[in-house]
N, C-alpha and C positions, 0 to 999 in steps of 0.2 A: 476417483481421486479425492483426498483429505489433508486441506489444509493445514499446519497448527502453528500460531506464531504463539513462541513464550518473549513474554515481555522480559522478564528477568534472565534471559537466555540471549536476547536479541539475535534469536534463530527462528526460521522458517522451516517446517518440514514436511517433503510431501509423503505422503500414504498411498500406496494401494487399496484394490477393496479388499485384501485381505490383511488388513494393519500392518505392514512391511513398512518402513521405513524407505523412501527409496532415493529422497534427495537432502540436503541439508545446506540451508543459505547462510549467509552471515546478514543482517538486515539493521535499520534504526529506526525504533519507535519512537513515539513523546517524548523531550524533553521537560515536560510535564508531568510523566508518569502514566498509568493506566487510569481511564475513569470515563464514563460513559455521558455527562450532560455536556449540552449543549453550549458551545462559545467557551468550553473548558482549557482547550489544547491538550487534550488527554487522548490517548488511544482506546480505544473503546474495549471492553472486554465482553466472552461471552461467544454463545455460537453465531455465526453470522453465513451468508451466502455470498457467490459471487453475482453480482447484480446484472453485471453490465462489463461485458470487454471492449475495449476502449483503443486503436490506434493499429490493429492489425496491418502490415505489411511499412508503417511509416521509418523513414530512416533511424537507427539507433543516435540518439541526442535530440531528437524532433523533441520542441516545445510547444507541450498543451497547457492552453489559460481556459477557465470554463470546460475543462474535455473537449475543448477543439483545439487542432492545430493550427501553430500561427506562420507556419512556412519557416520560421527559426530553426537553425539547429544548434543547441548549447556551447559557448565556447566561453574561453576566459574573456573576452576583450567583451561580450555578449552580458558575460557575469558582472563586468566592473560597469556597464552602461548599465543596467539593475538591478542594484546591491541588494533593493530590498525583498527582490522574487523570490517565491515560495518555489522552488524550479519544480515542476510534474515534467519529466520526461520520456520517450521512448512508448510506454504500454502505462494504459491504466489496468487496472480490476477495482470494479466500484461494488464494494459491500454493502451489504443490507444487512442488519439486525434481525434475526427471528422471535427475540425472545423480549414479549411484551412487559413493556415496564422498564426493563434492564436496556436492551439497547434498540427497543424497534419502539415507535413512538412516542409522542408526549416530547418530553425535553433531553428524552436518551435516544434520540432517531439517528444510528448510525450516516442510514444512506441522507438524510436530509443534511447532514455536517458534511458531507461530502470525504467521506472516510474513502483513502484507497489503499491496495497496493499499487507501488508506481517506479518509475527508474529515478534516477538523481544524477545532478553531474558527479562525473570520474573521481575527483577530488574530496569528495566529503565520504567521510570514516564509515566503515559498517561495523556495525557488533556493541558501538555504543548507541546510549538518548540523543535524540536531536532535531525529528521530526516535529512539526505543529500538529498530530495528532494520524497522520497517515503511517502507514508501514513501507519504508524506504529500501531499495533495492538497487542495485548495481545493473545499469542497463544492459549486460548481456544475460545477468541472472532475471529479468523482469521479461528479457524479448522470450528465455526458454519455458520459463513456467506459464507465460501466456500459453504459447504453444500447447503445453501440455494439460490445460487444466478449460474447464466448459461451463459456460453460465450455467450458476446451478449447485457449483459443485462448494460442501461446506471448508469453510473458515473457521476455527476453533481458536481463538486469541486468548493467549493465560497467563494472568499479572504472575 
C-alpha cells in the first residue's frame, strides 16, 4: 500500500502495489499551507513513512493528548469545555520524513513536529485548509485506512 495526500486536492489516495487507485478520502491539511520547518503549522511535503500506529481497537471519537488516550470521547458539551483543543481522535499514523534536509531532520523533522494522520470531530469540514499542520480525516475514514495500511508503508504528500 501507497499513500498520496495532494495538498491542493485535500484528497488521500490509496495504492496497490501495482498503482491502482483503490480508495479516495476527502481530508484537511494546513491552514497554513504546505511547508516543511519546524513550529511552521505547515503540512510537510515530500515522501514520508508511516512511523507508528497509534490507537488500535480504541472506541471511534477516543481522545489522544501526547498519542495517549485520555478515557475521553469527543462530544459537543466536551468541545465547548476546550475550545482551544487541537482535537487528535480515534487512530493516529505518525509519519516520518525520509528525505534528508526536506523533511527528515534538522529543522524540517516531520516525526519530531509530530505530523500525523488522525480522526477529527464529526463536525469540522473535509476537502478544505484547516488543520495545524497534521492531515485530518473523518473518523470512520481514519479507523479503515488504519486497518488497511502497516508501519512502513509510504506517504507521498504533494503541495
Amino acid at each position: 500500500m501507497r499513500l498520496v495526500v495532494s495538498i491542493s486536492q485535500q484528497t488521500l489516495t490509496v495504492f496497490n502495489t501495482q498503482d491502482e487507485a483503490l480508495l479516495h478520502f476527502s481530508i484537511s491539511t494546513a491552514a497554513n499551507g504546505a511547508g516543511c520547518q519546524k513550529n511552521s503549522g505547515c503540512t510537510p511535503v515530500g515522501k514520508h513513512i508511516i512511523r507508528a500506529k497509534i490507537g488500535e481497537g480504541a472506541p471511534a471519537g477516543s481522545v489522544f493528548v501526547g498519542r495517549r488516550r485520555t478515557g475521553e470521547i469527543c462530544t459537543p458539551a466536551l468541545m465547548t469545555e476546550f475550545p482551544n483543543r487541537d482535537w487528535i481522535l480515534t487512530r493516529i499514523l505518525w509519519l516520518s520524513g525520509t528525505e534528508v534536509g526536506v523533511n527528515r531532520l534538522g529543522n524540517v523533522d516531520t516525526m519530531q513536529r509530530y505530523i500525523y494522520i488522525h480522526g477529527t470531530p464529526d463536525g469540522n469540514v473535509m476537502g478544505v485548509i484547516g488543520s495545524h499542520g497534521c492531515v485530518r480525516m473523518r473518523n470512520t475514514d481514519i479507523m479503515a485506512l488504519f486497518d488497511m495500511v502497516d508501519v512502513g508503508a509510504e506517504v507521498d504528500i504533494q503541495s
